[in-house]
C-alpha positions in Angstrom: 99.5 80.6 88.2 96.2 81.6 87.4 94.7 81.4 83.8 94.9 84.5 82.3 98.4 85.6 83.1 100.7 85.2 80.3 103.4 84.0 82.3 106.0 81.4 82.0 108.0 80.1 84.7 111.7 82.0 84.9 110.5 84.5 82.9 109.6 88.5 84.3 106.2 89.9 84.1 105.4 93.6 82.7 102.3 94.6 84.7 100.4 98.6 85.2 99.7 99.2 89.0 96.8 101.3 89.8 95.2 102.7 92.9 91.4 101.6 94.3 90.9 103.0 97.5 94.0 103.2 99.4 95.2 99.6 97.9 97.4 99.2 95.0 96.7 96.6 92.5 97.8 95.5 88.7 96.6 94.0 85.5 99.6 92.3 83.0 100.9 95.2 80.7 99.4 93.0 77.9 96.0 92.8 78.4 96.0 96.8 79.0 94.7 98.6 75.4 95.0 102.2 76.6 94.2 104.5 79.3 91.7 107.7 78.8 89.8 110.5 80.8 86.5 109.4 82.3 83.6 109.7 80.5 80.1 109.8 81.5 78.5 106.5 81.1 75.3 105.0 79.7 73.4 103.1 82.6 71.7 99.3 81.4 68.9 98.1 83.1 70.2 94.8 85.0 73.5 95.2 84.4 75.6 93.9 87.6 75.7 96.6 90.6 79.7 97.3 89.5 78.8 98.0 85.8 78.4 101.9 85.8 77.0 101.7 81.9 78.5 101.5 78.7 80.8 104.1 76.4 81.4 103.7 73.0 85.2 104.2 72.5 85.8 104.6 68.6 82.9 103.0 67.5 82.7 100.2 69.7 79.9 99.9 72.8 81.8 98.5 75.9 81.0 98.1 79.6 82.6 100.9 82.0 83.3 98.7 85.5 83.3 100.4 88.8 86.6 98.7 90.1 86.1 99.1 93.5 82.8 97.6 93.5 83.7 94.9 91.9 86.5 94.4 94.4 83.8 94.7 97.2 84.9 97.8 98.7 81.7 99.8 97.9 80.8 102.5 95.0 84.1 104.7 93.7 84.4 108.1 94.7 84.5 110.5 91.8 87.4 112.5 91.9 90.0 114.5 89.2 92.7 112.2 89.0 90.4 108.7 88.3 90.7 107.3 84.9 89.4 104.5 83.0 91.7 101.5 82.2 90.6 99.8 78.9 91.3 96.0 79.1 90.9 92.6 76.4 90.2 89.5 77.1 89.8 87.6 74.0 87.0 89.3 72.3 86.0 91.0 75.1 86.6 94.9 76.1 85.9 97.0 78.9 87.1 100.2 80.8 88.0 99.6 84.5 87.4 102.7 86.6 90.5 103.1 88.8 91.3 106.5 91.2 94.4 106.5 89.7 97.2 105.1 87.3 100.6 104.6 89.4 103.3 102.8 87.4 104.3 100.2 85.0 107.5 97.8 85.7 108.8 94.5 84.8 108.6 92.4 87.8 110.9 89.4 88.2 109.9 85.8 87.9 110.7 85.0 92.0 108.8 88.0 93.3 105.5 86.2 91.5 103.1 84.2 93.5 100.1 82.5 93.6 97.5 83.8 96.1 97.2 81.9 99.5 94.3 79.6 99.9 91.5 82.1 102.3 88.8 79.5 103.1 87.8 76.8 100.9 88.7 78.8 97.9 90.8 81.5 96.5 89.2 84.8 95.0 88.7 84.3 91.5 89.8 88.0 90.9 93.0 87.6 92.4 95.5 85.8 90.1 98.6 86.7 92.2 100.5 88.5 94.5 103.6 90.7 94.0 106.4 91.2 96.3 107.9 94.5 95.4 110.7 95.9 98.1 108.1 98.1 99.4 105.1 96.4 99.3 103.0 93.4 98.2 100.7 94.5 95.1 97.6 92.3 94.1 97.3 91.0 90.3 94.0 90.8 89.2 93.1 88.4 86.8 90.9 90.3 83.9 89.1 87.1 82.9 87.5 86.9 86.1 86.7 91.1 86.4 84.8 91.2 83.3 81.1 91.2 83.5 79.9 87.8 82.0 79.1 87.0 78.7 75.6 85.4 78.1 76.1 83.1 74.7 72.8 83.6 73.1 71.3 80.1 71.4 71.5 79.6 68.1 67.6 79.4 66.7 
């Protein structure tokens, strides 16, 4: 299992599906802070492509990430029902622009697992893959979606 999912063999898994394009996909329930409207973002210069800017939610800056950029499937259409998903990693905080929330369910240990090898190695985003009756869902591993952090050199 991949790094950042707080998952223990045998045990179920609370996740939040949401929609990017016409593909479903999840983050663990856990590493989800809240969900809110979209806001307009501040743009960086030389942030990544998939960074639309920064907001500042309650006092603190944080990056706003075009989800389906950074999932390679081009720039996110605007549209009413899009929201932003705001996600922790550690220290680290940042909105993930989705078209839309879907659900939240507990997911059982055996329908858990890790993603098959494509090429010489697996996507880093992709921590691992759901059988629901319906459907296969991809779990993304936040670690990996978050922009960088550059760890400035003590003087």
């Amino acid at each position: 299992m991949s790094r950042n999912v707080a998952y223990t063999a045998g045990e179920d898994l609370q996740i939040l599906s949401f929609e990017v394009g016409t593909q479903t996909y999840c983050v663990p329930v856990g590493a989800v802070r809240e969900i809110r409207g979209v806001t307009p973002a501040t743009p960086l210069p030389d942030a990544p492509p998939y960074v639309r800017g920064v907001i500042n939610l309650r006092g603190q800056v944080m990056p706003v990430i075009d989800l389906s950029e950074r999932l390679g499937k081009g720039v996110a259409q605007d549209s009413a029902r899009q929201v932003i998903i705001v996600v922790e990693h550690h220290d680290d905080v940042a909105g993930l622009l989705v078209d839309a929330v879907c659900d939240s369910f507990i997911v059982s240990a055996s329908a858990i697992s890790p993603p098959p090898p494509l090429g010489e190695e697996a996507s880093p985003l992709v921590a691992a893959v759901i059988t629901t009756e319906t459907s296969m869902v991809v779990l993304l591993a936040v670690d990996a979606i978050l922009p960088e952090r550059k760890v400035a050199l003590a003087a």
